[in-house]
N, C-alpha and C positions, 0 to 999 in steps of 0.2 A: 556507364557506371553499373556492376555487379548487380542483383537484386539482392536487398539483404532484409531478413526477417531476424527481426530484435525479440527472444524471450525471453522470460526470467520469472522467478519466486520472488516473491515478496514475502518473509515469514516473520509472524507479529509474531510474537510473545505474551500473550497475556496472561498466560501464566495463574497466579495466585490472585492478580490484577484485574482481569477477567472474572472471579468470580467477587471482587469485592466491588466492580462498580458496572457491572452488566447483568451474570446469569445468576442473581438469586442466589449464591452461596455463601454470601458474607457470614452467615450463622450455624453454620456447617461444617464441622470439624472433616468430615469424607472430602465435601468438593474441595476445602481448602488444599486439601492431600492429593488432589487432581490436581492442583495449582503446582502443589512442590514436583507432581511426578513430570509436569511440561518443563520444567526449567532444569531437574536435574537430568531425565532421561531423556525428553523429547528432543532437547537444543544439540548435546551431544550426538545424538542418532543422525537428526540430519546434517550437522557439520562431517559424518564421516559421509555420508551419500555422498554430497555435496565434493569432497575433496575424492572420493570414486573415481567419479565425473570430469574431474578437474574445474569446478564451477567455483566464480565467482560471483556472488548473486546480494539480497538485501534483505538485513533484519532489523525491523522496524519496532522499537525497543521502550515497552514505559518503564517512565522513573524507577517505578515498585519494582519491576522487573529487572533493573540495571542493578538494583541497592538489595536487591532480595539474593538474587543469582553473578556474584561478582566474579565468581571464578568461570561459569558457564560464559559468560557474557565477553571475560578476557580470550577465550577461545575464539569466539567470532572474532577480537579486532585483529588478535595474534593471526589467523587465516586468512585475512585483508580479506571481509566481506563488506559490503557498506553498512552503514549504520544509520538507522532514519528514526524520526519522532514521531511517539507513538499515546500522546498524554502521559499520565502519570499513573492512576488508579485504573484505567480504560474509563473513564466517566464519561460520558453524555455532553460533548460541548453545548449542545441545544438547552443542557436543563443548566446550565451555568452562570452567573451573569460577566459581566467584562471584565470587570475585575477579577474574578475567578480565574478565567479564561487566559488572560495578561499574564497572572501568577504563577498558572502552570506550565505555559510556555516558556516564561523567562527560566525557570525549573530546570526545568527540565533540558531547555536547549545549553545551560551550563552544563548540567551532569555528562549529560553525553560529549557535550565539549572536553571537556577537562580529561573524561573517562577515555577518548581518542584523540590523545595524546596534542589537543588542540587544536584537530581536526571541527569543524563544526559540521552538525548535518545538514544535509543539501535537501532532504526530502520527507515529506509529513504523512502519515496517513492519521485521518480523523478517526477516533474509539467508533465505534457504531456506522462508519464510514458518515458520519454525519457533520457536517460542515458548516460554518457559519461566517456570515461575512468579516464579525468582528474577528476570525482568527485567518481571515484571507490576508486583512490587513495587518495585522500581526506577524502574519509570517513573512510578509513583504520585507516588511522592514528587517525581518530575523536575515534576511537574505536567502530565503527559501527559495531554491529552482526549481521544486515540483512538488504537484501532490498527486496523492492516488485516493479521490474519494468521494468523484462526482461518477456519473453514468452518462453522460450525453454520448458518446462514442463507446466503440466496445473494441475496434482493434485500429484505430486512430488516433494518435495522442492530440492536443490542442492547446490552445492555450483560455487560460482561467480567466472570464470573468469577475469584477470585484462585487456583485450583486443583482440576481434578477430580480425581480420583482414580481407578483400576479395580488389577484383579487381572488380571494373566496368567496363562495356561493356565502348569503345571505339572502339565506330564506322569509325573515323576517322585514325587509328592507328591498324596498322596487328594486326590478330586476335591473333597469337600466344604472343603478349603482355600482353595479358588479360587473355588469357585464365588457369587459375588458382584457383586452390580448394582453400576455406575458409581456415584459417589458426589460429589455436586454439591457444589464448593465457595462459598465465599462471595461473594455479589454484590460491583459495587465500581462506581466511577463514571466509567469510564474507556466510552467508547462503541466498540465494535466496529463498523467499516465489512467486513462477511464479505468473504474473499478468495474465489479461485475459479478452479481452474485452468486453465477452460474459460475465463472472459475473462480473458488470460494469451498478449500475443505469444508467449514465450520458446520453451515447450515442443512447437512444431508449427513454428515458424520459423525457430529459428536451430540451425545446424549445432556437434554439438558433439564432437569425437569422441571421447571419454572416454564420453559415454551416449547408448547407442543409441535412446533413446529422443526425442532430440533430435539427428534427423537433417537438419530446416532444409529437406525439400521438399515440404513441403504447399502446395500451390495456397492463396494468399491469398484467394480467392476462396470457398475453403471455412469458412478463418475466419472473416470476415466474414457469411458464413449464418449460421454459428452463434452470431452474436454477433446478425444480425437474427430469427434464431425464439426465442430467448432475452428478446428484448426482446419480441418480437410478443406470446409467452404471457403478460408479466407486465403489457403494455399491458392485454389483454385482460381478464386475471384476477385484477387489485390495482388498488386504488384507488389508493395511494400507494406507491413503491418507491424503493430505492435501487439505482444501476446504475453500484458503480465497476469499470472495469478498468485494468489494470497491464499496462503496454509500455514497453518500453527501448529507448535510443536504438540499442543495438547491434544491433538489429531494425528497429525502426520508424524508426528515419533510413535505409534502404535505401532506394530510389524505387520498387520496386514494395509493400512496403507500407505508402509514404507513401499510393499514389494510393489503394489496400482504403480504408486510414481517414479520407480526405476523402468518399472515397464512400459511408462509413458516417456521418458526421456528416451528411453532407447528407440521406441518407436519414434519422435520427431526426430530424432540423430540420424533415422536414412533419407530425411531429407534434404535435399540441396539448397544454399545460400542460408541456411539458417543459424543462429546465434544466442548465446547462453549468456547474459549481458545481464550485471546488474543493475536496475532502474535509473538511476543517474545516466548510463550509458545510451539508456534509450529518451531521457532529455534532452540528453546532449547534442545528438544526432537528430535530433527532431527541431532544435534550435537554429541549428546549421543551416539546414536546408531549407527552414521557413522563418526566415525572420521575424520578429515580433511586430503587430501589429504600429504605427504609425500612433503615438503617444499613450502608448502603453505604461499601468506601472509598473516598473522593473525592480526584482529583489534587488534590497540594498548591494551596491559593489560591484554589481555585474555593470560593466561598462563595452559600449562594441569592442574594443581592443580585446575584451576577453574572449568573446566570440571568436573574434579573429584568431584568435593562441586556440581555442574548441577546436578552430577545422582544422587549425594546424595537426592538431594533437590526434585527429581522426584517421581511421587508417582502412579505406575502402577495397572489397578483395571478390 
């Protein structure tokens, strides 16, 4: 069998969404206006790269941003990109309770349902990439086949755990209370695409001014290395790898770093066996070849017959 390296974008949208339930600008008339320039200018810009290229790839889409930008949004499904779940607001699953939680998923997995053409989405990324068990289980049942929002791997997909556990230092309280190994929850059948903050526009490029750590003037030039020796090492040192990263329009629709990531695509395009694959694709493929763990829980629906129709449907080269 060929060696095949799976890449692809994952580009969120946050949009207007972004600044009303992450970066501080819910009271902002300016950043709000950042919010509309991602959705009318930034989504367009990279759906023309994108069809350049001949890419089909993944835009992972909240509510606000479905219902805010309905003509942008129609573009993506009209181009058959995938479509994945992205919250509603971008809020904070961690600051939620379950009920929250339940509300916005069921949300939102309609909208996007309905809104392709009754297509449901297959793939979740958490707002803040932050994750929580109540919405592992949630998505189970939604029949979710991956996420992209833990780190344990960085060019290795896997499959998701429904809950670790650990003990906090507690300082107040003998040591021997705490002191306690990590404690591995149970496998499940939901495929991890690892995230990564290092392939990650957001946090080195766009200005934020609520966190200083997203001050927005990193030479795009510097990303882009880091994005080519990152690749260089796992070209070198994995037979087979997964290389998704995550950029948003409210970044990556600027023009200087549209030009970074043409210049990056072209550069990975001289290499051999590699692949432009939107993230379902690289689930998919990952399924196949490693079956799910021995009583694993498995997103509603997926039955091994479907598996079996996956490999059929796969096509090794």
């Amino acid at each position: 069998m060929a060696r095949r390296i799976l890449i692809g974008f994952g580009v969120d949208i946050d949009a207007v969404a972004g600044w009303l339930g992450s970066y501080g600008g819910e009271n902002s008339v300016t950043d709000i206006s950042r919010g509309l320039y991602a959705g009318e200018v930034g989504v367009p810009r990279l759906l023309k790269l994108f069809k350049k290229y001949n890419m089909k790839q993944t835009f992972n889409i909240p509510g606000h941003s479905l219902e805010t930008f309905p003509k942008q949004v129609a573009q993506i499904r009209e181009a058959g990109h995938e479509i994945g779940l992205h919250g509603y607001s971008h809020e904070n699953p961690t600051a939620l309770t379950i009920e929250q939680q339940k509300d916005i998923l069921n949300h939102t997995y309609d909208l996007l349902t309905k809104f392709n053409n009754g297509v449901p989405p297959k793939g979740y990324v958490a707002p803040w990439c932050e994750m929580t068990a109540e919405v592992t289980e949630l998505l189970l049942e939604k029949g979710v086949e991956w996420d992209h929002s833990h780190m344990a791997r960085d060019s290795q997909a896997y499959y998701l755990r429904d809950e670790d556990t650990w003990n906090k230092i507690n300082y107040s309280a003998k040591a021997e209370t705490w002191m306690k190994p990590l404690k591995r929850g149970k496998p499940t059948g939901m495929v991890e695409l690892p995230a990564n903050w290092y392939l990650d526009d957001m946090e080195p490029l766009m200005f934020v001014k609520s966190m200083p750590n997203m001050h927005g003037w990193v030479n795009p030039r510097d990303v882009e290395n880091i994005w080519k020796d990152m690749f260089t090492y796992l070209y070198r040192e994995e037979e087979d790898f997964v290389f998704p990263i995550t950029i948003h329009p409210d970044v990556s629709g600027h023009p200087h770093i549209l030009l970074m990531i043409e210049r990056f695509i072209e550069w990975v395009n001289t290499h051999e066996n590699v692949y432009w694959v939107p993230w379902h694709e690289m689930a998919k493929e990952f399924r196949v070849k490693n079956p799910p763990p021995a009583g694993a829980v498995m997103p509603r629906g997926m039955e091994d017959t479907e598996v079996i129709a996956i490999h059929r449907d796969i096509t090794y080269s």
